[in-house]
C-alpha positions in Angstrom: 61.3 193.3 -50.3 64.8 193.2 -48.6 64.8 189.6 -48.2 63.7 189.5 -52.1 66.9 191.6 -53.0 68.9 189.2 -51.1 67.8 186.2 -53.4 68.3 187.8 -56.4 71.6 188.7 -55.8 72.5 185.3 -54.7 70.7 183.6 -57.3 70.7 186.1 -60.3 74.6 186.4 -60.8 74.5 182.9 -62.4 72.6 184.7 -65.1 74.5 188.1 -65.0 72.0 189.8 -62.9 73.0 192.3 -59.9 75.8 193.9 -61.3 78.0 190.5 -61.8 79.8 190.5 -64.5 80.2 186.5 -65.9 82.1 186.9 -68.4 84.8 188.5 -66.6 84.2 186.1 -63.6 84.0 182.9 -65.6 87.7 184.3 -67.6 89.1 184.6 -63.9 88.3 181.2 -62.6 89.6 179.8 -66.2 92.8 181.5 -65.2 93.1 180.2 -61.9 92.5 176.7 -63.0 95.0 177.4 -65.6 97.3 178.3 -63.1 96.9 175.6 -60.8 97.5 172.7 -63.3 100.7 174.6 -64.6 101.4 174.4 -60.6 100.0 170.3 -60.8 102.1 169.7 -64.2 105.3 171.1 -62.4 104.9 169.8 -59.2 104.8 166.3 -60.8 107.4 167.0 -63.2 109.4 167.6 -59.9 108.5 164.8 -58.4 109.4 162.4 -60.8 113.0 164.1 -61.3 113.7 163.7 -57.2 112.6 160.0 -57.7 115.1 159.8 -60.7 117.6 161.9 -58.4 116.7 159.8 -55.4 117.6 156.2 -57.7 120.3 157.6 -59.1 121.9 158.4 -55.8 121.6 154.3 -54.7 123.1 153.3 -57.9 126.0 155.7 -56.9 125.8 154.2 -53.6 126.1 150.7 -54.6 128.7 151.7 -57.1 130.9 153.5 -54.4 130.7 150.5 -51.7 131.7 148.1 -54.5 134.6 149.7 -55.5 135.6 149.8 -51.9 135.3 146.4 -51.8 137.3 145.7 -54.3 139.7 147.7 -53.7 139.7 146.1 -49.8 139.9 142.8 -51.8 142.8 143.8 -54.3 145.0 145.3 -51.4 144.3 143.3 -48.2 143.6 146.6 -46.4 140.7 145.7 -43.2 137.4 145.6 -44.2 134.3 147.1 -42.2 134.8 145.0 -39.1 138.9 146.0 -38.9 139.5 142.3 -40.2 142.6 142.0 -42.5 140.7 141.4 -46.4 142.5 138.9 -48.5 143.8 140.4 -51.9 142.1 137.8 -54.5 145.3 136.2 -55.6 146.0 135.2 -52.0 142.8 134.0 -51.7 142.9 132.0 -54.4 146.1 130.7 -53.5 144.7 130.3 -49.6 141.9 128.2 -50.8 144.1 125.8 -53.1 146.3 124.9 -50.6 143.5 124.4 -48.1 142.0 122.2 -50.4 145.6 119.9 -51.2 145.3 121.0 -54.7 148.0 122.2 -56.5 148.6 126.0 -57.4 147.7 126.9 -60.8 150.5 127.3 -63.1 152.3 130.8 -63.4 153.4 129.8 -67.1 149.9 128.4 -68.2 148.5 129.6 -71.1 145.3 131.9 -71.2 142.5 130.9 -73.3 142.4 132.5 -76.8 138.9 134.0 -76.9 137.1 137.0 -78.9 136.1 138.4 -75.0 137.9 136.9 -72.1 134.6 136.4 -69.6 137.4 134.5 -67.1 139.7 137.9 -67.1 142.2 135.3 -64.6 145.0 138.0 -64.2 142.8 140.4 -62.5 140.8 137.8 -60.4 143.0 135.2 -60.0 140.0 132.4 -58.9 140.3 129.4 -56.8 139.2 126.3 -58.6 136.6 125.6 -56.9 135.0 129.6 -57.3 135.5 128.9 -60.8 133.4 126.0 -60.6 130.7 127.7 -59.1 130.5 130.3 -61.3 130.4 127.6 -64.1 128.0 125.3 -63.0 125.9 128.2 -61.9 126.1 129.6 -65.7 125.9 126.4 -67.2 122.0 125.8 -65.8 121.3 129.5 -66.9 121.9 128.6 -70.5 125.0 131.4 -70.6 127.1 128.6 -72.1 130.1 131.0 -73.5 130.8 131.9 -70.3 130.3 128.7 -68.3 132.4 127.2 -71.6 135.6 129.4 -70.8 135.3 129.3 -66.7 135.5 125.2 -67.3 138.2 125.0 -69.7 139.7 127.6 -67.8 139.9 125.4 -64.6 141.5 122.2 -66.9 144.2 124.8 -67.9 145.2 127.0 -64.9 144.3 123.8 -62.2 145.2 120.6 -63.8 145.0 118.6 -60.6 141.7 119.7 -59.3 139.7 117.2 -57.5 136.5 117.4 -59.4 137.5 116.1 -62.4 134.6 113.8 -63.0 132.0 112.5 -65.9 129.8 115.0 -65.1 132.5 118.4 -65.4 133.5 116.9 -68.3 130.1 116.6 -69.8 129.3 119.9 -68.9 132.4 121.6 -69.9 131.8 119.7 -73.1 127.9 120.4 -74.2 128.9 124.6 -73.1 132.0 124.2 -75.4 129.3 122.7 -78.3 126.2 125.2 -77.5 128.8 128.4 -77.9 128.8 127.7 -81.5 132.8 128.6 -81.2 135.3 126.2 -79.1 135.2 122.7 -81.4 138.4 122.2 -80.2 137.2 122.6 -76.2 134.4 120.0 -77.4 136.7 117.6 -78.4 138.9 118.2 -75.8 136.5 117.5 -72.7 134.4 114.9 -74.6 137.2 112.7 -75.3 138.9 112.8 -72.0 135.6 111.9 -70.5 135.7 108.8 -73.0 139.1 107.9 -72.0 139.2 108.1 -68.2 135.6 107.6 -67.7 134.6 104.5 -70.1 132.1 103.4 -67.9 129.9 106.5 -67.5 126.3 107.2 -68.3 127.3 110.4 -70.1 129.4 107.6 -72.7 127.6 107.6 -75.2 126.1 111.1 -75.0 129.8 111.9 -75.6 130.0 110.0 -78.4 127.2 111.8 -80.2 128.6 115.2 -79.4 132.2 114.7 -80.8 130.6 113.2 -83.6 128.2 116.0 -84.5 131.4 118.7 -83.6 133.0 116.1 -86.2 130.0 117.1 -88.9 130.3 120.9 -88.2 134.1 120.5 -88.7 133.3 119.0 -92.0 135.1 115.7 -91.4 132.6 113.8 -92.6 134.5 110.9 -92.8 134.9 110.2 -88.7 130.9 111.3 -88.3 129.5 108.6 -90.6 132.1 106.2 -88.9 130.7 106.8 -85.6 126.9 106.9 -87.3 127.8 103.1 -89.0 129.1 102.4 -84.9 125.8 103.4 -83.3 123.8 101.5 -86.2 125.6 98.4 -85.0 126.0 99.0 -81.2 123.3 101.0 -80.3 120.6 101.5 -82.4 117.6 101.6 -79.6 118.8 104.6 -77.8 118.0 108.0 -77.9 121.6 109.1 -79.2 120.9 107.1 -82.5 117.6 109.0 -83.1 119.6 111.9 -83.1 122.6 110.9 -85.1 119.9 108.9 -87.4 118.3 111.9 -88.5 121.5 113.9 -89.0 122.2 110.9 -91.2 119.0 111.0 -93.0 119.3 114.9 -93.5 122.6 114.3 -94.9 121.6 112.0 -97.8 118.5 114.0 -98.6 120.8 116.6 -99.4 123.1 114.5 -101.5 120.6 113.1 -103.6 118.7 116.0 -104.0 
């Protein structure tokens, strides 16, 4: 009889048998569970803010050792190791005379540009940094800004070194692609026609000034150059392209 009691009372409170009250029970467990995801919901909510916290504290990080940096750079004061830092003028100037090269200019012009990318009074680049910073945003497409770290080397280091076909080909098609510096196209282009007649980028150059020619609206020196490729070199790849400039051209005039 005892041990019958025993079941029952184990067993029967599912059905609100031996004095358990499920209602009431069920109600208590719904409150714990709805206390323990309000704990869950906060306890993740805090997590994410100390990973936010936690990310935010390396940018701050990062941000403060830069500055440092700079400011080693800017003044010369030692760096980490107790060595002496260069201010960036003198290391520009320390790399140009290492190199032979002559110092740029304290009375050349700065480029006239919408947003100076170069910013040359507060950095104060070697030529050859400039370069690098050119070519490397020349092959990522960036072409305003590899356009005005080029010119930028013609104007404040005219006697740089690296002065060949390929700079000026480079500095040229950036100048184009920027949609804004006609007169940098020109400028590079031609001076890679004039000291570089022999070059593979000749007749590539050709093309570009005359297409900067077209979007100048001097129609007159474009066909000129399109009646010169007719004659000269009509089974390249730069008179397909200046062919069907051509051909778009008199669709649209006798349309």
């Amino acid at each position: 009889m005892k041990n019958t009691l025993l079941v029952s009372c184990l067993v029967l409170p599912l059905l609100g048998s031996c004095g358990y009250d499920l209602k009431s029970e069920m109600a208590k467990i719904e409150h714990k569970a709805i206390i323990i995801n309000k704990y869950e919901n906060v306890a993740l909510k805090l997590a994410k803010e100390n990973r936010e916290l936690h990310a935010q504290n390396k940018r701050l990080e990062f941000d403060i050792q830069k500055l440092k940096q700079d400011n080693a750079f800017k003044t010369g004061k030692p760096d980490a190791h107790g060595e002496p830092s260069l201010s960036k003028a003198e290391h520009g100037e320390k790399a140009d005379h290492g190199a032979g090269r002559a110092i740029a200019s304290i009375k050349a012009e700065p480029l006239i540009v919408k947003k100076d990318l170069v910013e040359w009074k507060t950095y104060k680049w070697s030529a050859d940094d400039m370069m690098k910073i050119a070519d490397k945003e020349f092959k990522a497409k960036n072409f305003e800004k590899a356009a005005q770290f080029y010119s930028s080397i013609t104007v404040y280091y005219p006697e740089f070194k690296h002065f060949d076909d390929e700079f000026y080909f480079k500095a040229g098609i950036s100048s184009y692609e920027s949609g804004a510096h006609h007169d940098w196209t020109l400028k590079h282009f031609e001076a890679l026609m004039e000291k570089h007649p022999t070059s593979k980028y000749y007749r590539s150059a050709k093309l570009w000034v005359a297409l900067t020619h077209m979007k100048l609206g001097e129609k007159q020196k474009f066909f000129a150059t399109v009646e010169e490729f007719r004659k000269k070199y009509r089974n390249t790849n730069e008179w397909k392209i200046l062919s069907s400039y051509y051909e778009n051209i008199e669709e649209k005039i006798n349309e």
